[in-house]
C-alpha positions as CSV (number, residue, x, y, z in Angstrom):
1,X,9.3,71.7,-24.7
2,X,7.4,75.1,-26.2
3,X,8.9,76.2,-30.0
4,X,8.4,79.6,-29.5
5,X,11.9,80.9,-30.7
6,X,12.1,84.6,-31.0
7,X,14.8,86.9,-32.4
8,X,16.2,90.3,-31.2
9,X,19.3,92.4,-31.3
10,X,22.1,91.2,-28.6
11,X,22.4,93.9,-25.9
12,X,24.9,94.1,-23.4
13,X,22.9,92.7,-21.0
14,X,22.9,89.4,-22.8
15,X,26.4,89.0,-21.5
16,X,26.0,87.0,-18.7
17,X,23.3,84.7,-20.7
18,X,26.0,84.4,-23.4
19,X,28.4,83.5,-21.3
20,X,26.4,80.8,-19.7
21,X,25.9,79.3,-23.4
22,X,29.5,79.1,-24.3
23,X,29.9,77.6,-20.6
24,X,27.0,75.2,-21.3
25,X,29.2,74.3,-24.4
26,X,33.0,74.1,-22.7
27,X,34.1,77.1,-24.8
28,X,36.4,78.4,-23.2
29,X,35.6,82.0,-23.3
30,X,35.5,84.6,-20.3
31,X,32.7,87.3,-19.7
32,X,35.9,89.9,-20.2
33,X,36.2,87.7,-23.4
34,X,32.0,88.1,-24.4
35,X,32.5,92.3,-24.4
36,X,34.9,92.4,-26.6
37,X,33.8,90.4,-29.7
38,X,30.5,92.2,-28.6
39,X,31.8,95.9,-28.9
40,X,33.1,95.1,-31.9
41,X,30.3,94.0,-33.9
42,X,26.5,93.3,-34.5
43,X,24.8,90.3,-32.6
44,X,21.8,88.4,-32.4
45,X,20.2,86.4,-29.6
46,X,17.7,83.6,-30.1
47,X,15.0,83.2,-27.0
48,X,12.8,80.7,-26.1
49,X,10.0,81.6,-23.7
50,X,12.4,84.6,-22.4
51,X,15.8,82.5,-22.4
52,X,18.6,83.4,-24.3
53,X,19.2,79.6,-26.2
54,X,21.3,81.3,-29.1
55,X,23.7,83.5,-30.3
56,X,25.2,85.3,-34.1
57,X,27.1,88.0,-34.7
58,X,28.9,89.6,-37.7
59,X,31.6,92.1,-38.3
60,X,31.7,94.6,-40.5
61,X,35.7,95.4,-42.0
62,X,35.6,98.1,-44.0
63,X,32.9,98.3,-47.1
64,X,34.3,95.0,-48.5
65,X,34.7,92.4,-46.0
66,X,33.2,91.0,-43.0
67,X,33.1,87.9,-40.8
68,X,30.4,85.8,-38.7
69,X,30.9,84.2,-35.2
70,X,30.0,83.1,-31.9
71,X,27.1,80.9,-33.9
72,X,25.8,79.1,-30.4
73,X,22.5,77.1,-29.6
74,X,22.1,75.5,-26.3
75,X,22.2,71.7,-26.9
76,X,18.8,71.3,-25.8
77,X,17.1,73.3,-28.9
78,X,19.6,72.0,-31.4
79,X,17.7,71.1,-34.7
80,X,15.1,73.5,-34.6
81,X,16.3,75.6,-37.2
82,X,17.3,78.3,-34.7
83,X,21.4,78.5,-35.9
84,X,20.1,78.9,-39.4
85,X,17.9,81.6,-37.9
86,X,20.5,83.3,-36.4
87,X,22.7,82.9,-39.1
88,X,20.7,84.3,-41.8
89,X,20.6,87.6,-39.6
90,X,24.0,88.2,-39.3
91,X,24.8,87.2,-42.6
92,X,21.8,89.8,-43.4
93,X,23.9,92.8,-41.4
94,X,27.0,92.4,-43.5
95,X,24.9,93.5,-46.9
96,X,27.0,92.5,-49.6
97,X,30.2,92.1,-48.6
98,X,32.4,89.0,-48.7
99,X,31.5,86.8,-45.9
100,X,34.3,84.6,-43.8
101,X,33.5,82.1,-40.6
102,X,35.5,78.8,-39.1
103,X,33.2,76.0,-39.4
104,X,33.1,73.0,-37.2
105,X,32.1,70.1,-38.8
106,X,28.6,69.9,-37.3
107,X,28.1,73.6,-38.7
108,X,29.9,73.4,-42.2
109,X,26.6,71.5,-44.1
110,X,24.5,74.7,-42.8
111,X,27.0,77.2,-43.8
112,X,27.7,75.3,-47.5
113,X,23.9,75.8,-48.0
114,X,24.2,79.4,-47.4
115,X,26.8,80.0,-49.7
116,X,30.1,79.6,-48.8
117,X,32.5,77.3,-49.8
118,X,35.9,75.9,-47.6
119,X,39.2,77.8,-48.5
120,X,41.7,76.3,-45.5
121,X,41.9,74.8,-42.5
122,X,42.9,76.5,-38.9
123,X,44.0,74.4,-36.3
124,X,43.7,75.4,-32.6
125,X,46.8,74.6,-30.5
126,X,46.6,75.1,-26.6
127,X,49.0,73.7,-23.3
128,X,51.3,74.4,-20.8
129,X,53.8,76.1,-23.2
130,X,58.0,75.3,-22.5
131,X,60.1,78.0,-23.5
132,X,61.8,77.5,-27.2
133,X,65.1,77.8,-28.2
134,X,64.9,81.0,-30.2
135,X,65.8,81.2,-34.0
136,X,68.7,83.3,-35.0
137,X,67.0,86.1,-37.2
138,X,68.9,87.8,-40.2
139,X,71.5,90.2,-39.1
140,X,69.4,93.1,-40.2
141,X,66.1,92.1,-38.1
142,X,65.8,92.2,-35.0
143,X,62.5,92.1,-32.1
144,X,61.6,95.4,-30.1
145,X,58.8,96.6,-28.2
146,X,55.6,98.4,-30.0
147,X,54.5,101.5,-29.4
148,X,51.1,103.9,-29.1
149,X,53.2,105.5,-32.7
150,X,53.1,102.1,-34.3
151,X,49.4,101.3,-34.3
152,X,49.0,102.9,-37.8
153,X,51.4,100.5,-39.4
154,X,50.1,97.4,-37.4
155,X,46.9,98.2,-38.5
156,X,48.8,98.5,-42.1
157,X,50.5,95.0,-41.9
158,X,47.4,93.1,-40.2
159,X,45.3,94.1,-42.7
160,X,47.6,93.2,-45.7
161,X,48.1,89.7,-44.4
162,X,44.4,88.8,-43.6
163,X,43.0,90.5,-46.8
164,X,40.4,92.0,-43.8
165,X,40.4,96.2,-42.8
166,X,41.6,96.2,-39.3
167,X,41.6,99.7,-38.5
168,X,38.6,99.6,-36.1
169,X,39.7,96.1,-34.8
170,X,43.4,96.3,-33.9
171,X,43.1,99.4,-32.1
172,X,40.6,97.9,-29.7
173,X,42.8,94.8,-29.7
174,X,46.1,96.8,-28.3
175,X,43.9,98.4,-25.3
176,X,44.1,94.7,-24.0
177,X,47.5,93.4,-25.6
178,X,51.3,93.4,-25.0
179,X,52.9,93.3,-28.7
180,X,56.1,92.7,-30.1
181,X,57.7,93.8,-33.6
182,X,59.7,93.2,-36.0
183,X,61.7,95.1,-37.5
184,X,64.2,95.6,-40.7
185,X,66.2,98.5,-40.9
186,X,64.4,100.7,-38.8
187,X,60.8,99.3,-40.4
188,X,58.5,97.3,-38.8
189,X,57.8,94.3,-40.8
190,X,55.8,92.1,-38.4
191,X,54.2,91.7,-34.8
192,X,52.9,89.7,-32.7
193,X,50.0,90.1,-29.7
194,X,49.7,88.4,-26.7
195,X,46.7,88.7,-24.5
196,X,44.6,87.0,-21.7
197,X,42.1,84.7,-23.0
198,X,40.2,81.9,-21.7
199,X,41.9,79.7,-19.6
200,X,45.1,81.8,-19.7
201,X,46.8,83.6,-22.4
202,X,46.5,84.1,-26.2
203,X,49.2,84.8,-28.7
204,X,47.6,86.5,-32.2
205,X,47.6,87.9,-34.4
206,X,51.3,87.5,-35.4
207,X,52.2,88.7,-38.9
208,X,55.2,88.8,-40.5
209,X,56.3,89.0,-44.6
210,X,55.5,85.8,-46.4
211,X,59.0,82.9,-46.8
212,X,58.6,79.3,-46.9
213,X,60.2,79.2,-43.9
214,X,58.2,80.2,-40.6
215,X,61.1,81.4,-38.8
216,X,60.0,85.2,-38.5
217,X,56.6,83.6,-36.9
218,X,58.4,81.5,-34.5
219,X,61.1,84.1,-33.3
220,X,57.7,85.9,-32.3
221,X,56.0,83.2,-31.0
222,X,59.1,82.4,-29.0
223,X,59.1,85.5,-27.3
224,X,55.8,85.3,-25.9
225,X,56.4,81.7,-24.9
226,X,59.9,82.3,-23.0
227,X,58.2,85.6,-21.6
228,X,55.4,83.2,-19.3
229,X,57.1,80.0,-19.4
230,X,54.8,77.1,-18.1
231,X,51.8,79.4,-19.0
232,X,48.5,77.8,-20.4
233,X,48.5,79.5,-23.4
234,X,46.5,79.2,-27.0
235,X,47.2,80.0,-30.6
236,X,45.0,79.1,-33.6
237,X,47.0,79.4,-36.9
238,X,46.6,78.2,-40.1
239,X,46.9,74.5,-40.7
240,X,49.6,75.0,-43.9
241,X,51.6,77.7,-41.7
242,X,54.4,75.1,-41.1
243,X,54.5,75.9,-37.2
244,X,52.2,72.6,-36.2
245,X,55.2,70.0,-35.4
246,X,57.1,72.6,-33.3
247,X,54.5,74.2,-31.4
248,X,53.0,70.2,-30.2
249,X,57.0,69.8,-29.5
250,X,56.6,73.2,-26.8
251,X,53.8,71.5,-25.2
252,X,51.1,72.9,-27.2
253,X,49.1,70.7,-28.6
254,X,46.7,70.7,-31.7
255,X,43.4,70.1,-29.9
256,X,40.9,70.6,-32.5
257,X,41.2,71.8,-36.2
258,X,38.2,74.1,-37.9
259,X,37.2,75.0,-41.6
260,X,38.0,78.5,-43.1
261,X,35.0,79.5,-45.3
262,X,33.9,82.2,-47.5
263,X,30.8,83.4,-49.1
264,X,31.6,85.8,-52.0
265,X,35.4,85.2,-52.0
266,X,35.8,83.0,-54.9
267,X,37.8,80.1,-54.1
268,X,40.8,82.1,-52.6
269,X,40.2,85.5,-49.9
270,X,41.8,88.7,-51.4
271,X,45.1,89.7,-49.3
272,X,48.3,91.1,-50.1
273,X,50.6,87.7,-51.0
274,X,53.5,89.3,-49.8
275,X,52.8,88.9,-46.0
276,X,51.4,86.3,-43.9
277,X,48.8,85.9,-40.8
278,X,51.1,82.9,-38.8
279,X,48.2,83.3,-36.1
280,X,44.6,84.9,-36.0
281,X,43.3,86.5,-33.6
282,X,40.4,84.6,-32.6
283,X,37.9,82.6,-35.0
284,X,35.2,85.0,-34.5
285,X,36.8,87.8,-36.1
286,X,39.6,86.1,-37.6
């Protein structure tokens, strides 16, 4: 097999290679799904006697933050350094901003000798969803629709709860996504997204003000669940959010549980305590 690995810049052409990679791989991920992380942010193929074999991007979130993702190598040229490669370019692109990706466990020992350290866990929950009994929220809350005139303040709230600047990300997000909010006396104090992804639909981000009880989350959740009941839907939220025994009780189970890391963060990622990110919106961007 030849070693000749060389690196470029993605281009939107590499769609259709990338998409054969994450097929190659059983992620789950749609062509549709490939442009989107892809308009968002910087990329990086790796190619081996002119085939794509690897994949990097980053995301840039303001001057402060960023992310990296969609970290791919064909099984075939596995160990060849190439992910490190890759890696090391996108990490390169964000400059020196704080860094944050969900390791699997074959990639955490690379990306804890780059840097970054583990701050939480994430756990991916996916299935034919049954519709939930939905909690009573406080008489002064209540769910309605989202609007084109409420994208500043969702861009407010995500962005408080994931400690990340989503004003170039949510935007993009909405062209795509059905949302719902929460409000409180006439404000809007959480949301929740629900798109197609994958194998069917996603729910995520949902946001909502921080309580030790995830009721907020679920009356969210709930809505997009009894909306498409008997949907395949996913949702990938953090493994201390308190949602993990009812949403395997709806049908959703916990298939697979990631690593949040950080490289520059200290051993906790800035973001405003007060509100909470119940479900991401994918683990590239976060």
């Amino acid at each position: 097999m030849s070693t000749r690995i060389h690196y470029r810049p993605f281009a939107i052409a590499d769609i259709g290679a990338a998409h054969a990679l994450t097929t190659e791989l059983k992620w789950p991920h749609r062509e549709d799904d490939w442009r989107f992380v892809a308009g968002l942010g910087n990329g990086f193929v790796a190619e081996c006697d002119g085939r794509v074999v690897g994949t990097a991007f980053s995301w840039k979130y303001g001057v402060e933050a960023g992310s990296v993702g969609m970290i791919i190598v064909s099984p075939a040229h596995q160990g060849m350094g190439i992910g490190r490669g890759l890696t090391e370019l996108a990490l390169e692109e964000l400059g020196s901003r704080r860094a944050m990706l969900h390791a699997t466990p074959a990639g955490r020992p690379l990306y804890e000798k780059l840097g970054f350290v583990a701050i939480g866990a994430l756990d991916q929950h996916q299935g034919n969803a049954g519709v939930p009994a939905l909690p009573s929220l406080p008489p002064n809350e209540r769910l309605r629709p989202i609007g084109e005139r409420d994208t500043p303040r969702l861009v407010e709230l995500a962005s408080r709860a994931s400690g990340l600047d989503r004003t170039t990300v949510l935007p993009a997000l909405l062209e795509s996504a059905d949302g719902i909010g929460l409000e409180r006396d006439g404000e809007l104090i959480g949301f929740a997204l629900f798109r197609r992804f994958g194998r069917g639909q996603a729910i995520g981000p949902v946001v909502t003000p921080y309580a030790a009880d995830p009721l907020r989350a679920q009356a969210l959740i709930g809505h997009w669940l009894a909306s498409s009941p008997g949907a395949f839907v996913r949702i990938d939220v953090p493994a201390d959010s308190g949602l993990t025994d009812w949403l395997e009780a709806l049908g959703l189970a916990r298939v697979d549980t990631v690593v949040k890391m950080a490289r520059g963060a200290g051993s906790a990622w800035p973001r405003d305590e007060r509100f909470a990110q119940y479900g991401i919106i994918n683990q590239a961007i976060g």
